[in-house]
N, C-alpha and C positions, 0 to 999 in steps of 0.2 A: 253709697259711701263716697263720700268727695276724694278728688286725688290728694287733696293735702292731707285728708287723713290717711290715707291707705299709705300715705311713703312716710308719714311718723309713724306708723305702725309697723311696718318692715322696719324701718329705721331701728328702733327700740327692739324689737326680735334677732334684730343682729348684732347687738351692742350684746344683748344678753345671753346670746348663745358664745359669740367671741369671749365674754368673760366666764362663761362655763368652761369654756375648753380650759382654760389657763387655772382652773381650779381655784378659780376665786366667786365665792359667792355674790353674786350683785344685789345691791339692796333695792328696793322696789323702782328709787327712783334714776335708778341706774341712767348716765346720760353716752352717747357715741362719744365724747368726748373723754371720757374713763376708760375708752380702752385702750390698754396697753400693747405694747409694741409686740413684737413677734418676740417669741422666745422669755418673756418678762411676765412675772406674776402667776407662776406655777407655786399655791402655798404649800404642798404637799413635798415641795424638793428637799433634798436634806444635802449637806455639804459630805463630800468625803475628804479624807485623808490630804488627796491632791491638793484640792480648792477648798479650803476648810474655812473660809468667812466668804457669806455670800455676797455680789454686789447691789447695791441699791445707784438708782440712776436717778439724778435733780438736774431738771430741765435749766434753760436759758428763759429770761426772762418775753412773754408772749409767746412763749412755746408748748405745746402739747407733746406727751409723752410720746405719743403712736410715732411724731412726725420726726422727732428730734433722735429716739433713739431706733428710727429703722433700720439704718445699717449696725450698729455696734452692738443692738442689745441680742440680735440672734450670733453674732460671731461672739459675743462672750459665752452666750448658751452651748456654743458646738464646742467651746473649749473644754465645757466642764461646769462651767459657774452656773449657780442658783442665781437668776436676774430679779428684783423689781426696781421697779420702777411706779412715780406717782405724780398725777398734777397739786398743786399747791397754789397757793396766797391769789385765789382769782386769778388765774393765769399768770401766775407768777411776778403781779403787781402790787402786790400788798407789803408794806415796812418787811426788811428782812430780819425783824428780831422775829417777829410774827410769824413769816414763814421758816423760820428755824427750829421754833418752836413746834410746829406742824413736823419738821425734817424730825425729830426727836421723836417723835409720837409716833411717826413710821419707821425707824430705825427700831426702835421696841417693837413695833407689829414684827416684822423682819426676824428679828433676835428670837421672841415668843414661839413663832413657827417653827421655824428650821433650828431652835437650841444653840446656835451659835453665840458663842460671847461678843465678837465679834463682825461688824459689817466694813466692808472695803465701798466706797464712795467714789461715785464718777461720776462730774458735774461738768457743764458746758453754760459758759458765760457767766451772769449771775450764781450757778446752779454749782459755779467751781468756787466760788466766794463763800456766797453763805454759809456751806457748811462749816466753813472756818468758824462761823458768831455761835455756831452749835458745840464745837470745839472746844473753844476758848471761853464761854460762857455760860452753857447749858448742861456741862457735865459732859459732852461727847469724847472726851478726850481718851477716855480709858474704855470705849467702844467704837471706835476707828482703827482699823488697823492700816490701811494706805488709804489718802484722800487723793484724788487725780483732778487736777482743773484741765480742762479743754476751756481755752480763750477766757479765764478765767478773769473779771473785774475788779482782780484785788488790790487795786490802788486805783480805781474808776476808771472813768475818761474824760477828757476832754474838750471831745467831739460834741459840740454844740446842737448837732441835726441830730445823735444819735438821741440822747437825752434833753428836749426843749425844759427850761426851767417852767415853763406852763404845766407841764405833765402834773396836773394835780391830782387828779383821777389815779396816778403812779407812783403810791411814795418809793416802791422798789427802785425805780427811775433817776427819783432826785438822791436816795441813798447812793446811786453809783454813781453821781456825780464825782469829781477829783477834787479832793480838799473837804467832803458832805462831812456831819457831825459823823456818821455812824460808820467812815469807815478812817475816822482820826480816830474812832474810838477801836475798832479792830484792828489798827495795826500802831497802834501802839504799844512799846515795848516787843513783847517775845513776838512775831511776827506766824513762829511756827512751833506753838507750844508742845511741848514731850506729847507723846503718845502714839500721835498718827505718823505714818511715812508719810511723805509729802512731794508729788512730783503736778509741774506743771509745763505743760501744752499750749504753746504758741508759734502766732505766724507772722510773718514782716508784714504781710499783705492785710493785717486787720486794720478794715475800716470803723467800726463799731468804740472797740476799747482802744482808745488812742491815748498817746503812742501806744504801740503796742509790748514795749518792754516795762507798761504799767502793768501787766498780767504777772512778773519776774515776784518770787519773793528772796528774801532775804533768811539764814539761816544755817545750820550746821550743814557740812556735806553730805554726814554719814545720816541723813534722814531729810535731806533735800533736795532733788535735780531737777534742774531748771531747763527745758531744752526749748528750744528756735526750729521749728520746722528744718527749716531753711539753710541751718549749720548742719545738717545731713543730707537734705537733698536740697540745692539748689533751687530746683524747676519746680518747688510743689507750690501748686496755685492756689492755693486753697487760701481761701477769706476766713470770717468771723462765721457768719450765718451758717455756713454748714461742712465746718471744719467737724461734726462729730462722724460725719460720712466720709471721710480723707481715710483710705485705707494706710496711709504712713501713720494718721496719727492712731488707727483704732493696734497699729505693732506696739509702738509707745504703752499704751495702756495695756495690752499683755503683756509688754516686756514689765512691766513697772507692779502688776498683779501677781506674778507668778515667782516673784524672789522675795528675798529677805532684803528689806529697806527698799527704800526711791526707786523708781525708773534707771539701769544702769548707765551712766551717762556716756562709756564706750560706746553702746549698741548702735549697730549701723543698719539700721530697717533697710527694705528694700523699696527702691523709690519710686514712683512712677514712672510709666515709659521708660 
């Protein structure tokens, strides 16, 4: 047997054993790249009393689920939470009415399993935006209970390098552009329509979404907080790319999952160093 076949064949024996463990059935053509992050994609969990909507995790755009939520998806499973997590729109480059549409069709899987009415949303970059076009257009509105953006695109960027106008292969890409049709068309008007809580995660130091007080939305208090890394702890370094590993910010997102309404905007996480 040749070595390239011998190491797609491990390869594929460990994708499918990795998604046995997590209680999810893989389908024949299971790929390494479906599997989920640690603690994510247990279908048999059920929510209790404590943590009674489970979370569902929407990657950043060019991100895979394993890589994007390794740190945050097993500290929300030690907390309590029922985790999944899913790739989407070809790696997360596909128009985001599309991948919403998808975000909706797992939100239901989600709901179907575990009986909750219910799903609480933590997204990073793109993966904090979109669900907003599920929100406010697809009926998500009265099946969200807190949406969390981590470095979230919702007013684009920019950033010229981050998004080249050539990205034709990307319409996710040009959608984030600042000014694109499709996000004149999302934040126009209510900004942060009734239903979901709404708290968003950013940093000074984002080089990707620029400015980065483009991520800020706009909205009532009592179902809004907006927070800046950086207005609590000074020194946190952390960028765009892998702010969902920023143990400040994975407090933020417990602190913002575990009460009634937004992220408290008091709370003073504990900082790095």
């Amino acid at each position: 047997m040749k070595l390239r076949t011998r190491v797609r064949l491990l390869l594929a024996t460990a994708a499918t054993a990795a998604l046995t463990l997590t209680g999810f059935t893989a389908p024949a053509s299971a790929s390494v790249l479906d599997i989920p992050p640690k603690g994510a994609n247990d279908w048999s969990c059920k929510p209790d009393s404590a943590h009674p909507r489970p979370v569902v995790l929407v990657n950043g755009t060019f991100k895979l689920m394993a890589e994007n939520w390794a740190a945050l998806s097993p500290k929300l499973k030690a907390a309590g939470y029922c985790v999944f997590a899913f790739n989407y729109g070809k790696l997360e480059t596909a128009p985001v009415p599309q991948s919403a549409a998808e975000l909706k069709d797992f939100v239901e899987a989600v709901r179907g399993a575990t009986g909750a009415a219910k799903v609480d949303i933590v997204g990073h970059s793109q993966g904090g935006m979109m669900p907003r076009y599920y929100v406010k257009f697809l009926g998500g509105a009265d099946k969200v209970g807190d949406l969390v953006g981590i470095v979230p695109s919702n007013h684009g960027t920019t950033n010229p390098l981050a998004i080249p106008t050539g990205y034709t292969f990307c319409p996710a890409c040009l959608d984030q552009r600042a000014g694109s049709d499709l996000l004149k068309k999302l934040n126009q008007g209510d900004e942060t329509p009734a239903g979901p809580d709404y708290t968003v995660i950013t940093t000074r130091h984002d080089e990707v979404v620029t400015p980065y007080t483009s991520a800020l939305l706009s909205g009532p208090a009592e179902h809004l907080t907006n927070v800046v890394l950086q207005d609590k702890c000074p020194l946190d370094p952390f960028m765009h790319d892998q702010a969902t590993k920023d143990p400040v910010v994975a407090q933020w997102v417990l602190n913002a999952l575990s009460r009634k309404g937004p992220a408290d905007p008091g709370f003073q996480p504990r900082c790095l160093g």
